[in-house]
Backbone as a chain_set.jsonl record, in Angstrom:
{"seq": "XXXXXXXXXXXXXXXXXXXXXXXXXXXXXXXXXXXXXXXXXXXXXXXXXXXXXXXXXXXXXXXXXXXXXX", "coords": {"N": [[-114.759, 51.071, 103.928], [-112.646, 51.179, 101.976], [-110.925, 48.979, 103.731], [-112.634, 46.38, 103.075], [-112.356, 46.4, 100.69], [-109.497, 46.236, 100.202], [-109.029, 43.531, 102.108], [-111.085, 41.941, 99.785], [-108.886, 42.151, 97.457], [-107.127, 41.319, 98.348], [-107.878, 38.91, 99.216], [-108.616, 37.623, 96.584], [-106.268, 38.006, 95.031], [-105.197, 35.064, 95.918], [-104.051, 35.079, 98.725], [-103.423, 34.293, 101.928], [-106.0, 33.346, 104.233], [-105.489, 33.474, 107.335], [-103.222, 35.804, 106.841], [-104.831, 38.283, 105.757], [-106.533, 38.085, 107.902], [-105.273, 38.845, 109.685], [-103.759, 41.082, 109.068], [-106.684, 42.821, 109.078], [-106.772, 43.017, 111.717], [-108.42, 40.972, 112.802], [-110.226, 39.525, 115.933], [-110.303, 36.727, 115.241], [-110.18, 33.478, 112.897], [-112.964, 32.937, 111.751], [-114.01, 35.373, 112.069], [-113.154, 36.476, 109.699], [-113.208, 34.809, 107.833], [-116.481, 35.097, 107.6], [-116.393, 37.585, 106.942], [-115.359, 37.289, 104.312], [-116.981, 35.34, 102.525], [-118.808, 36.095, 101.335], [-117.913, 35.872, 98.897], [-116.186, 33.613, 98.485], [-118.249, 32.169, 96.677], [-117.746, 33.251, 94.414], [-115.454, 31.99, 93.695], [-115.837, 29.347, 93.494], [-118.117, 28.701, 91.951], [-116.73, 29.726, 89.598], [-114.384, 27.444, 88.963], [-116.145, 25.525, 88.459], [-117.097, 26.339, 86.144], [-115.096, 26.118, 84.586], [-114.178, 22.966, 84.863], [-116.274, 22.241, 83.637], [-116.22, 22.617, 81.134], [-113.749, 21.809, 80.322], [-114.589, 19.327, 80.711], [-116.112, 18.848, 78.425], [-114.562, 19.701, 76.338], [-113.218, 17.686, 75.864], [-114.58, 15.866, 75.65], [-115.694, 16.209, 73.393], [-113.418, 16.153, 71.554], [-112.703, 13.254, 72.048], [-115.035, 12.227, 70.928], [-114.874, 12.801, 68.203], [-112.307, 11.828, 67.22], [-112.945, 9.519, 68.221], [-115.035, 9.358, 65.396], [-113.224, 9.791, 63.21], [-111.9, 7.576, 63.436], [-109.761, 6.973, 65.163]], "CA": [[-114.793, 50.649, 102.542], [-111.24, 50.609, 102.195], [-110.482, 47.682, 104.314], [-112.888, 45.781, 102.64], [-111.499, 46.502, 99.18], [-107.796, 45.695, 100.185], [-109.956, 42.285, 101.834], [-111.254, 41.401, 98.617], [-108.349, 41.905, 96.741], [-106.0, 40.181, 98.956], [-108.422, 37.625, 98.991], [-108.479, 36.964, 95.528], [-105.053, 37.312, 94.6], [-104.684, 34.425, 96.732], [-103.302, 35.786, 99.801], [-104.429, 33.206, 102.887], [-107.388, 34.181, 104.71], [-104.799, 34.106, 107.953], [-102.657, 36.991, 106.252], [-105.932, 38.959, 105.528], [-107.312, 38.125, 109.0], [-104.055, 39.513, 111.304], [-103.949, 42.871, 108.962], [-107.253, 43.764, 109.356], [-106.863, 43.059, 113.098], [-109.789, 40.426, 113.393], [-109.479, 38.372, 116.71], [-110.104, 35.335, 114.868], [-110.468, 33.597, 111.257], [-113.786, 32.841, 111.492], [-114.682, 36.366, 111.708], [-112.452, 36.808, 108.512], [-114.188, 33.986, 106.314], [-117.803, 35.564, 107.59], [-116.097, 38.969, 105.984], [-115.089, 37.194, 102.874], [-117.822, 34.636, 102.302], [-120.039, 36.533, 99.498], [-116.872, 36.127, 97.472], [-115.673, 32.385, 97.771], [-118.9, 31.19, 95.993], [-117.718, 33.394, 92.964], [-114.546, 31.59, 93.247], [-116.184, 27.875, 93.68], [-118.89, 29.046, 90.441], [-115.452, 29.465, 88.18], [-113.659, 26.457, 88.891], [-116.994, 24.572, 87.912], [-117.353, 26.541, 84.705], [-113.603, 25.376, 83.965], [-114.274, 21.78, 84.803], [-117.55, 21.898, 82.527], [-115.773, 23.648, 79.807], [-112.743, 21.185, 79.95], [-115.036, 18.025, 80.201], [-117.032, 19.346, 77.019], [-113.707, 19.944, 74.98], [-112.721, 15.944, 75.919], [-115.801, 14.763, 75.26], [-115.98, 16.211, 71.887], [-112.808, 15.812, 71.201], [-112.93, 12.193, 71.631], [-116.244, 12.086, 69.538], [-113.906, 13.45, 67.192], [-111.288, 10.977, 67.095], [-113.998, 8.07, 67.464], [-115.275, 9.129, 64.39], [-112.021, 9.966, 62.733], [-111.375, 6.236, 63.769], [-108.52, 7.372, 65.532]], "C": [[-113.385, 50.269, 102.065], [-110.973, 49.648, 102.861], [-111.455, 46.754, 103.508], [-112.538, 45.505, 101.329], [-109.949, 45.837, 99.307], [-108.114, 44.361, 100.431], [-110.148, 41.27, 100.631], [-109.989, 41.021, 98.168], [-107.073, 41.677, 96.963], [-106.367, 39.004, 98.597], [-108.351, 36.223, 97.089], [-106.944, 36.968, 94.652], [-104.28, 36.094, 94.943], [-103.712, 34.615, 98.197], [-104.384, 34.649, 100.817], [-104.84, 34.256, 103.487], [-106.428, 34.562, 106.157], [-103.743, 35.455, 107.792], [-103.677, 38.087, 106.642], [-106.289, 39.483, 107.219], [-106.331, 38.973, 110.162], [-104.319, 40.838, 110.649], [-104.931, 43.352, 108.932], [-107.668, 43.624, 111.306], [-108.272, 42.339, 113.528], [-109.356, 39.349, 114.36], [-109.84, 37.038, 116.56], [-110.66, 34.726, 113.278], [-111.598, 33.225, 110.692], [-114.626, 34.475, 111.251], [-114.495, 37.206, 110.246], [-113.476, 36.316, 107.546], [-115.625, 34.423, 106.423], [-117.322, 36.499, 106.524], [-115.966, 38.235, 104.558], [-115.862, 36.241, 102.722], [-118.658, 34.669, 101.373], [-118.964, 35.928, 98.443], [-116.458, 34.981, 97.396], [-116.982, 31.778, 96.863], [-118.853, 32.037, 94.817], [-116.137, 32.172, 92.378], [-115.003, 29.707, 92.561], [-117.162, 27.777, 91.812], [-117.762, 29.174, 89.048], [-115.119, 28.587, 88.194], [-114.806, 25.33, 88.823], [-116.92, 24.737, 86.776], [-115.859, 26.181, 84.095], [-113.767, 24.532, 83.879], [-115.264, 21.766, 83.857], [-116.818, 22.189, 81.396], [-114.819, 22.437, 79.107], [-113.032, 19.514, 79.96], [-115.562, 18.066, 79.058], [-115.376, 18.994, 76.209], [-113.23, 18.175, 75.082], [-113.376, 15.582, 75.227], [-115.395, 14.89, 73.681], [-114.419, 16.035, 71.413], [-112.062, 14.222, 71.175], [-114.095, 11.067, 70.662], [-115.467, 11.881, 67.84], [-113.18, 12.437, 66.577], [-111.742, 9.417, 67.133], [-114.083, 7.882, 66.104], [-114.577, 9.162, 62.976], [-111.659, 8.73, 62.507], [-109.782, 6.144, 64.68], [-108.344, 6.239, 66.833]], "O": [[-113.08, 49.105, 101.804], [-110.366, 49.04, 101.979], [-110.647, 45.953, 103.039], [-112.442, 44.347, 100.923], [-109.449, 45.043, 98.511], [-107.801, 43.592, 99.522], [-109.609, 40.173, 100.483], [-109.67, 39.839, 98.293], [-106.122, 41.755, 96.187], [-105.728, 38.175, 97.95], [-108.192, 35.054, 96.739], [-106.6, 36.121, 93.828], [-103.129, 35.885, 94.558], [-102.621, 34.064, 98.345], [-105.548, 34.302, 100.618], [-104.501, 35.439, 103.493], [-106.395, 35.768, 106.4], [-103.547, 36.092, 108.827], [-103.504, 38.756, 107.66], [-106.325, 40.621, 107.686], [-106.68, 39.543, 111.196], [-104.93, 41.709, 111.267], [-104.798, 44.563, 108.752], [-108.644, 44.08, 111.902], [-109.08, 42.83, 114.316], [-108.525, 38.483, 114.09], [-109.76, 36.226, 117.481], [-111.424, 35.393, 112.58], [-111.667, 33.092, 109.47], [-115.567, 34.685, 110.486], [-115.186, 38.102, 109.763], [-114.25, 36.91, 106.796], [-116.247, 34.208, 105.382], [-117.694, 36.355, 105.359], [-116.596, 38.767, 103.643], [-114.905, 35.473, 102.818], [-119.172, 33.762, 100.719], [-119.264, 35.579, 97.302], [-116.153, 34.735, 96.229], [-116.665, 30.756, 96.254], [-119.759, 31.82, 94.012], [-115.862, 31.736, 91.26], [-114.597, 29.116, 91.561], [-116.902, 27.047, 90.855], [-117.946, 28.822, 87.883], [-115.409, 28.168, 87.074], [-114.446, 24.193, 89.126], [-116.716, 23.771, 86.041], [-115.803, 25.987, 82.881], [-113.707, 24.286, 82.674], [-114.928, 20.978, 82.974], [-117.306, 21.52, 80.485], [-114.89, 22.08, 77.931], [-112.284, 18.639, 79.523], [-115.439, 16.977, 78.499], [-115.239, 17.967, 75.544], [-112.909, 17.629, 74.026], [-113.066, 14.992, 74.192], [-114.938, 14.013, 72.949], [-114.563, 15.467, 70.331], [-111.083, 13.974, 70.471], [-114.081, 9.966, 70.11], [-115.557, 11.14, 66.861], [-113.419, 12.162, 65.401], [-111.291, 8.455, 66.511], [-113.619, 6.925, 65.485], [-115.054, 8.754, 61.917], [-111.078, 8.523, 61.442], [-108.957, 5.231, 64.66], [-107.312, 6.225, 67.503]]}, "num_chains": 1, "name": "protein.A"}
């Protein structure tokens, strides 16, 4: 449980998956990204809800400035 916890939260502080993969002694980085794999599709699910978030505030904020006449 411990190694998977330090894992994680290497993983997500950004720490490369080679880093990760030598200290927990895996002989290669595919067996790493199997280990961390539940967890990039939380990362991939945020950096959509950012892009949605930050096309929304454009949009409307060129609605905005349409109708402003700007």
């Amino acid at each position: 449980m411990a190694r998977h916890t330090w894992a994680t939260l290497a993983f997500h502080s950004g720490q490369p998956v080679g880093i990760i993969s030598q200290a927990l002694g895996h002989s290669s980085l595919r067996v790493t990204e199997t280990y961390l794999k539940p967890f990039g599709n939380e990362l991939v699910d945020k950096a959509n809800r950012q892009l949605i978030a930050s096309v929304r505030k454009c949009k409307w904020k060129n609605e905005t400035e349409y109708r402003a006449g700007l």
